[in-house]
C-alpha positions as CSV (number, residue, x, y, z in Angstrom):
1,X,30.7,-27.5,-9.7
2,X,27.4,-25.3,-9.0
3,X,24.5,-26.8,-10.0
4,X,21.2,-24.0,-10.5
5,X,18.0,-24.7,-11.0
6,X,16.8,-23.8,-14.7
7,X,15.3,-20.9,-15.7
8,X,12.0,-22.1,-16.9
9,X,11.4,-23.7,-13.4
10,X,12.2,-20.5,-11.4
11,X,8.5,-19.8,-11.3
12,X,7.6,-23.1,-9.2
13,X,10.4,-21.4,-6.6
14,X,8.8,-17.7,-6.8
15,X,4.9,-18.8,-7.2
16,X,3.5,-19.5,-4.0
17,X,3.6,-23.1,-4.8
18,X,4.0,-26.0,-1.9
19,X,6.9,-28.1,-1.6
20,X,8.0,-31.4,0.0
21,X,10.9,-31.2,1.6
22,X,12.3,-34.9,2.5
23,X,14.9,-35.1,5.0
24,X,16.4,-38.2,6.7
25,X,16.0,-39.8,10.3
26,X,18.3,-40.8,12.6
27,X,17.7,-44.3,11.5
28,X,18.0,-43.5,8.1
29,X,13.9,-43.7,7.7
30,X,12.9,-40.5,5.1
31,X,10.8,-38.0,6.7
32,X,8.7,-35.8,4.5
33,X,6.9,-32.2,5.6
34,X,5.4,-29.8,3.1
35,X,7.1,-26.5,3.2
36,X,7.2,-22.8,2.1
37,X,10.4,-22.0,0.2
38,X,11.8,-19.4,-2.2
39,X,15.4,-19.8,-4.1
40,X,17.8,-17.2,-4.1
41,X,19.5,-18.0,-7.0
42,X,22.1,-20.0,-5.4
43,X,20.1,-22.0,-2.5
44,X,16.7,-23.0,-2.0
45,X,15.8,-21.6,1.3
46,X,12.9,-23.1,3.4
47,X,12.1,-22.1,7.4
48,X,10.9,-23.8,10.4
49,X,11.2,-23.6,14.2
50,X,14.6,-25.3,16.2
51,X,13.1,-28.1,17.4
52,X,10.9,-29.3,14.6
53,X,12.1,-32.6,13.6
54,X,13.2,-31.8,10.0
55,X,15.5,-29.5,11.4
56,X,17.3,-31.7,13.8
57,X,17.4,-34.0,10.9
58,X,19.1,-31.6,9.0
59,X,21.4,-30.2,11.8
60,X,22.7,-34.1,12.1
61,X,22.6,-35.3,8.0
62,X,22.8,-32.3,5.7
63,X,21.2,-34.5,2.5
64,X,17.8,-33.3,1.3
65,X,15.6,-33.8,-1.5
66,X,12.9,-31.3,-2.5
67,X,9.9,-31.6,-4.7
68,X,7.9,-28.9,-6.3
69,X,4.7,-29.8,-8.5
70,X,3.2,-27.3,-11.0
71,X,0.1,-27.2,-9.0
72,X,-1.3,-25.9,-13.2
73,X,0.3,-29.2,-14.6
74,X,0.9,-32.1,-13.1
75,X,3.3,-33.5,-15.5
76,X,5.6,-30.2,-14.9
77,X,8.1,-30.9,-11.6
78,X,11.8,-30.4,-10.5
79,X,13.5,-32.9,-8.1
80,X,16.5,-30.7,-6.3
81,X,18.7,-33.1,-4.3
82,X,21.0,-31.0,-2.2
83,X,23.0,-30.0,1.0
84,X,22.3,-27.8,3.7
85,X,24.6,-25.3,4.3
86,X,23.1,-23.3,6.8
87,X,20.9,-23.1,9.4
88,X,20.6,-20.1,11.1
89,X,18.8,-17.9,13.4
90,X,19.6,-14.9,11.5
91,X,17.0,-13.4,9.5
92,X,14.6,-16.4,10.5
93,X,11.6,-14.3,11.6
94,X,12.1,-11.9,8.6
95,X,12.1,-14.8,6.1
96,X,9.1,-16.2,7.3
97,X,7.3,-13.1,7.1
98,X,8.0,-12.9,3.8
99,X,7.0,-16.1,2.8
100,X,3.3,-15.7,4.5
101,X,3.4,-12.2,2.3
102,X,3.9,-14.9,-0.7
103,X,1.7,-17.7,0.3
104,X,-0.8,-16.4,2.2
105,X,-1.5,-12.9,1.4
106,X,-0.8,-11.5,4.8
107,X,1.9,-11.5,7.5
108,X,2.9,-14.7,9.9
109,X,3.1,-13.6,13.4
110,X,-0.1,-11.5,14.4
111,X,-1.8,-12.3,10.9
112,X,-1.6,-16.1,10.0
113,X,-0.4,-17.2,13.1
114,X,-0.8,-16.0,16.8
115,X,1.3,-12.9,17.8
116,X,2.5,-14.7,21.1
117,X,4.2,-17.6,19.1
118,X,7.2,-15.4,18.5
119,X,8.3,-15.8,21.5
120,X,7.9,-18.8,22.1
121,X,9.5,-20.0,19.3
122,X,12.6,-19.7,17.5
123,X,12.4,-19.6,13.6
124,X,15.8,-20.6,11.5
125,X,16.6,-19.4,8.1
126,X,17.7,-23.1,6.2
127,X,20.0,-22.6,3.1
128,X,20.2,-25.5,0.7
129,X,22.7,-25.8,-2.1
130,X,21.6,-28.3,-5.1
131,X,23.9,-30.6,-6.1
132,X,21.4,-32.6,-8.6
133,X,18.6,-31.6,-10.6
134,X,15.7,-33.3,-12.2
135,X,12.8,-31.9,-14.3
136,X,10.0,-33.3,-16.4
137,X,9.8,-31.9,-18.5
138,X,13.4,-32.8,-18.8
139,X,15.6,-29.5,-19.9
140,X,12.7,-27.5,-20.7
């Protein structure tokens, strides 16, 4: 069964809104990071380097939870409990680019952050597939 994220909360996934990503620790402990993400209308995709920690955590235990907050009203969010599906090197760089376009205004590498980093550095694409949904408003 496909679950998709409503409609009416599409905009907290293409506003440049923040989102906390929770992932889970080897022992079990949640870990929480704020990320950039966008939804493709299938997955909600989020980046980050190799070796950050929510990606290990993710490499080892695909279940994630993700929390956006109407940043115009706080009693608007969406709760996406889901499964990675992917984590991959291809098209990394490009997606982050494109979500510094969308949050910040300007490029990553050269603009937000130093040039250099790219290389030192390898950015994965993260594809999450929701398998639960909750809003509040709920079903609007």
């Amino acid at each position: 069964m496909t679950v998709t994220i409503p409609e009416s909360f599409h905009d907290l996934f293409t506003r440049p809104v923040y989102i906390v990503l929770t992932t889970l620790m080897p022992d079990g402990q949640p870990q929480s990071s704020v990320v950039w993400a966008d939804y493709d209308g299938e997955c909600v995709r989020v980046n980050a380097t190799r070796d950050r920690q929510k990606t290990k955590n993710m490499a080892r235990d695909p279940r994630v939870t993700l929390l956006a907050l109407d940043p115009d009203n706080a009693y608007r969010w969406i709760e996406v409990r889901g499964t990675v599906t992917e984590i991959t090197e291809n098209g990394g760089v490009e997606h982050i680019e494109s979500l510094s376009r969308k949050y910040m205004g300007r490029g990553y590498y050269g603009d937000f952050a130093p040039a250099e980093r790219r290389s030192e550095e390898t950015r994965v694409l993260i594809r999450i597939r929701p398998t639960r949904i909750v809003t509040f408003p709920r079903g609007r």
